[in-house]
C-alpha positions in Angstrom: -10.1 33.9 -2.5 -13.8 33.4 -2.8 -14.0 32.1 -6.7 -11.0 30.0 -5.7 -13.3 28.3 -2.3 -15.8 27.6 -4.7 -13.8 25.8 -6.8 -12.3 23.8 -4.8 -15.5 23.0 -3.0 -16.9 22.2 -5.9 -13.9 19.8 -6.8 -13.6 18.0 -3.8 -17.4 17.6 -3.0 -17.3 15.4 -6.4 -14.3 13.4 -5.8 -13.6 11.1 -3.2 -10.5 12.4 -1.3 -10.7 10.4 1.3 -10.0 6.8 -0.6 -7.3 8.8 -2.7 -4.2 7.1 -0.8 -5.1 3.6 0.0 -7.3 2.9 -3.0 -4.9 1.0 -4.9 -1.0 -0.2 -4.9 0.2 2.5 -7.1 -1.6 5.5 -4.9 -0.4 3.7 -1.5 3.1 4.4 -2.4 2.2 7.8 -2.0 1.0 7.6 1.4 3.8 4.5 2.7 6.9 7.0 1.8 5.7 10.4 2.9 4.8 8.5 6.8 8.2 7.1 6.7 9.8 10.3 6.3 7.5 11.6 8.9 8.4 8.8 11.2 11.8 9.6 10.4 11.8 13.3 12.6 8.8 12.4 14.9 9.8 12.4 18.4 8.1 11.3 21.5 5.5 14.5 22.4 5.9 15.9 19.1 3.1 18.5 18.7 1.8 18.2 14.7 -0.3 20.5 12.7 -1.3 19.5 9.4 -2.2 22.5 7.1 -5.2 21.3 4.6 -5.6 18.2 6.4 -8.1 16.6 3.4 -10.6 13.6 4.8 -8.0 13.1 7.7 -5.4 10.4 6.4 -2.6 11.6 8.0 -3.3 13.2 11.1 -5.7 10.8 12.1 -2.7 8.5 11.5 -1.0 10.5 14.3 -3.6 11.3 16.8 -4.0 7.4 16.9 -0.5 7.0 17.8 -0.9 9.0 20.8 0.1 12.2 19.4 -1.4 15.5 19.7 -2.5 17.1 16.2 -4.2 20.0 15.4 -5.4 19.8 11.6 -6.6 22.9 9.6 -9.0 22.2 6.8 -10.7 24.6 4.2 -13.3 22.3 2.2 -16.5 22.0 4.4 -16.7 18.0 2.9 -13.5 17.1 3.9 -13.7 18.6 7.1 -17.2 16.7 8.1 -15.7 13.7 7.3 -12.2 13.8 9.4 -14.3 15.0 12.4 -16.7 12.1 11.8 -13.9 9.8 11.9 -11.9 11.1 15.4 -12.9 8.9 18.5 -12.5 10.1 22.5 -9.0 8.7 22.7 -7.3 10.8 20.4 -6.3 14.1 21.2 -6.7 16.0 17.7 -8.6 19.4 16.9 -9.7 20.0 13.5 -11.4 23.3 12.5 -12.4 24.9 9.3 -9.4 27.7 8.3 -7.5 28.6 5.5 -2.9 27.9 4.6 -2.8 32.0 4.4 -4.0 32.7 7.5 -3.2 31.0 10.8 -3.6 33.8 13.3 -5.7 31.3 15.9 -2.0 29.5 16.2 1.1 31.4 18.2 4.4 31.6 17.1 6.8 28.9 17.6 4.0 26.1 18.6 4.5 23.0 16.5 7.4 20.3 15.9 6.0 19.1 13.0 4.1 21.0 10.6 2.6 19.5 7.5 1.8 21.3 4.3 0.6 18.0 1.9 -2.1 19.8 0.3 -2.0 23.8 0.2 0.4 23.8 -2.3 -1.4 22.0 -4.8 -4.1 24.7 -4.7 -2.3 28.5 -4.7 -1.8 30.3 -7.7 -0.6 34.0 -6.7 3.0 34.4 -5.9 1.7 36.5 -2.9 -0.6 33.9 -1.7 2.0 31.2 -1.9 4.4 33.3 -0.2 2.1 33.6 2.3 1.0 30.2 3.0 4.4 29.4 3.7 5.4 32.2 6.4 2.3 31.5 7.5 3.6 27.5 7.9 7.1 28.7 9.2 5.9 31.4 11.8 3.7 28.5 14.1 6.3 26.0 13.9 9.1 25.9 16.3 12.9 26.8 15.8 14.4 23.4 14.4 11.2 21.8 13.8 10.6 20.3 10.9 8.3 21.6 7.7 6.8 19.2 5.0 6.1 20.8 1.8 3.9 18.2 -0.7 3.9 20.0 -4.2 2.9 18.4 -8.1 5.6 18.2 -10.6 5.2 19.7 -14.4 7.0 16.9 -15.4 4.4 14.6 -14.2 1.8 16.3 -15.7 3.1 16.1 -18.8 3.7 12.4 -18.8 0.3 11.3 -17.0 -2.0 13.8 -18.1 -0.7 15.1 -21.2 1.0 11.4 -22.8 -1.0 8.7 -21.0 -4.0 10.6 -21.0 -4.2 12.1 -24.7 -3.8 15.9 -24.1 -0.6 16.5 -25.1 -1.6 19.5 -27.5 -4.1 21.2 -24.8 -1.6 21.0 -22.7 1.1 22.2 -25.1 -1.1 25.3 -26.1 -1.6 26.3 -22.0 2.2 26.1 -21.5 4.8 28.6 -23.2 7.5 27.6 -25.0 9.9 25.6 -22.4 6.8 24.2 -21.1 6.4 25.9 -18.2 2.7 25.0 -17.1 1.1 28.4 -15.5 -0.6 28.2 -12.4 -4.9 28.8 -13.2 -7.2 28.5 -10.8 -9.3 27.2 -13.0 -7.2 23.9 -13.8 -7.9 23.3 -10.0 -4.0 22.1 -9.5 -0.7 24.3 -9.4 2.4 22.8 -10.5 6.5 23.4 -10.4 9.6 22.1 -11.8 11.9 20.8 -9.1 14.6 23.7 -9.6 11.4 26.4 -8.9 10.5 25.0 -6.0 13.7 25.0 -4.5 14.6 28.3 -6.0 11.6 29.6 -4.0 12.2 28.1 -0.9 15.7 29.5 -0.3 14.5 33.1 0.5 13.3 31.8 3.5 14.2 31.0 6.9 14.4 26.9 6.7 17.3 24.8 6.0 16.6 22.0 3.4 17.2 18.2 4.8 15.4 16.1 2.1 13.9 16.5 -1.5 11.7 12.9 -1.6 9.9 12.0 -5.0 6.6 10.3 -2.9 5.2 8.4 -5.2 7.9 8.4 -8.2 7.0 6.8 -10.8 3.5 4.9 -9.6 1.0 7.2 -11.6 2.8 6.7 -14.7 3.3 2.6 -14.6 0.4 2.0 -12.3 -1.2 -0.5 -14.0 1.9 -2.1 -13.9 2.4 -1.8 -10.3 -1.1 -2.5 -9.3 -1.1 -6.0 -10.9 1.7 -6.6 -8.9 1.7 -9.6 -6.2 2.3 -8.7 -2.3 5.6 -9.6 -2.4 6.3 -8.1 -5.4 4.7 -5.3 -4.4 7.0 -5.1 -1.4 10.2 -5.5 -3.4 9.1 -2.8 -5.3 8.2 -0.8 -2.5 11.7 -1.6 -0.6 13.5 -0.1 -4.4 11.2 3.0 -4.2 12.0 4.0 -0.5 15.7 3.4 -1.7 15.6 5.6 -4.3 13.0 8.4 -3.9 15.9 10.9 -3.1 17.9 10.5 -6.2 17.8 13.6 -8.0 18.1 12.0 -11.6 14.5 10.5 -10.9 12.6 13.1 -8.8 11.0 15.5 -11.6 8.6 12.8 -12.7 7.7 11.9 -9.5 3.8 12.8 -9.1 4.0 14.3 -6.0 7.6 15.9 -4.5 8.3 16.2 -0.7 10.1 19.2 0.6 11.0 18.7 4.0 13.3 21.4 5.7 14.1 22.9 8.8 13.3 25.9 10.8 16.0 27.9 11.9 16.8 29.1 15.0 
């Protein structure tokens, strides 16, 4: 794991995380549809954990609200700058740690746990396997688990089409274009059916499959020269639709949201 902390440190200390969700229309979307499915299973006195909290967008989001949120974070950047942002009246912890090992958290603690980020970054089967007992174990029977993952699908349309590396990316797949998952192209990807392949040997029961941000990175210079209003409208279709399962694989981002049995 050590070559793959330096990698990602030196990723994220030359890209500005924290900006990544509100800096435009098209990367809002993003953020607006993965809180409202949040919002959607928060309860009053809901205890959150967010696994590879980033700069802090989310659970800071929370612990403003009133709720309490532990946040586990493994870039040292990132870290400094949600703690620099968490003021006396919120009651949030946030500590440096990695998804595979959770051991300072007991069994059975959290309502909600959020994943939005640890998935983007495992490679090994073992590791990802892992990361998600790991994510299961602290939360409690019927609470509610939010797996964030990248499509292949999008990466072929944004950064193989709009992007102009169609044939690199071509020669890294194999032949159905199955992108493989290298640490050194910094992001891990699945197809839909994968993911949910994977996430049936374990101990959760599926409630939603949400494409996040849907098709935003691909049209966004479309959507960001939308008006508010329009924006809005578009917004309102999007939250709509972000469930149908013809449109989810070229979704940027996929939401896996499930429950804990028990």
């Amino acid at each position: 794991m050590r070559e793959v902390d330096d990698i990602l440190n030196n990723y994220y200390n030359n890209y500005d995380e924290d900006s990544r969700l509100i800096k435009d229309k098209a990367h809002k979307i993003e953020y607006i549809t993965t809180t409202t499915y949040i919002d959607n299973y928060l309860k009053k006195d809901d205890r959150i954990l967010e696994i590879g909290a980033g700069t802090g967008r989310y659970c800071l989001h929370y612990a403003k609200e009133g709720y309490k949120v532990d946040a586990i974070e493994l870039v040292k950047k990132n870290l400094e700058e949600l703690k620099s942002k968490i003021t006396e009246d919120m009651d949030i912890k946030a500590i440096q740690g990695n998804a595979l090992n959770l051991e300072m958290y007991y069994d059975n603690t959290f309502d909600i746990t959020l994943v939005l980020g640890p998935m983007y970054h495992l490679y090994d089967e073992d590791e990802i396997d892992q990361a998600i007992k790991e994510a299961i174990r602290v939360t409690k029977p019927k609470g509610k688990i939010f797996f964030a993952y990248i499509t292949d699908d999008s990466v072929v349309l944004k950064y193989g089409i709009k992007s102009g590396n169609i044939r690199r990316l071509q020669d890294l797949c194999d032949e159905n274009w199955n992108i493989p998952k290298l640490k050194e192209e910094v992001f891990a990807t699945y197809k839909v059916s994968d993911f949910q392949k994977m996430m049936d040997r374990y101990n959760v029961n599926k409630l939603n499959d949400v494409a996040t941000d849907g098709v935003s990175q691909i049209l966004s210079e479309s959507i960001n020269s939308l008006n508010d209003e329009e924006f809005n409208s578009y917004v309102d279709y999007h939250i709509k639709n972000c469930e149908r399962k013809d449109l989810i694989g070229y979704s940027g981002h996929v939401l896996y949201i499930c429950e804990k049995e028990g």
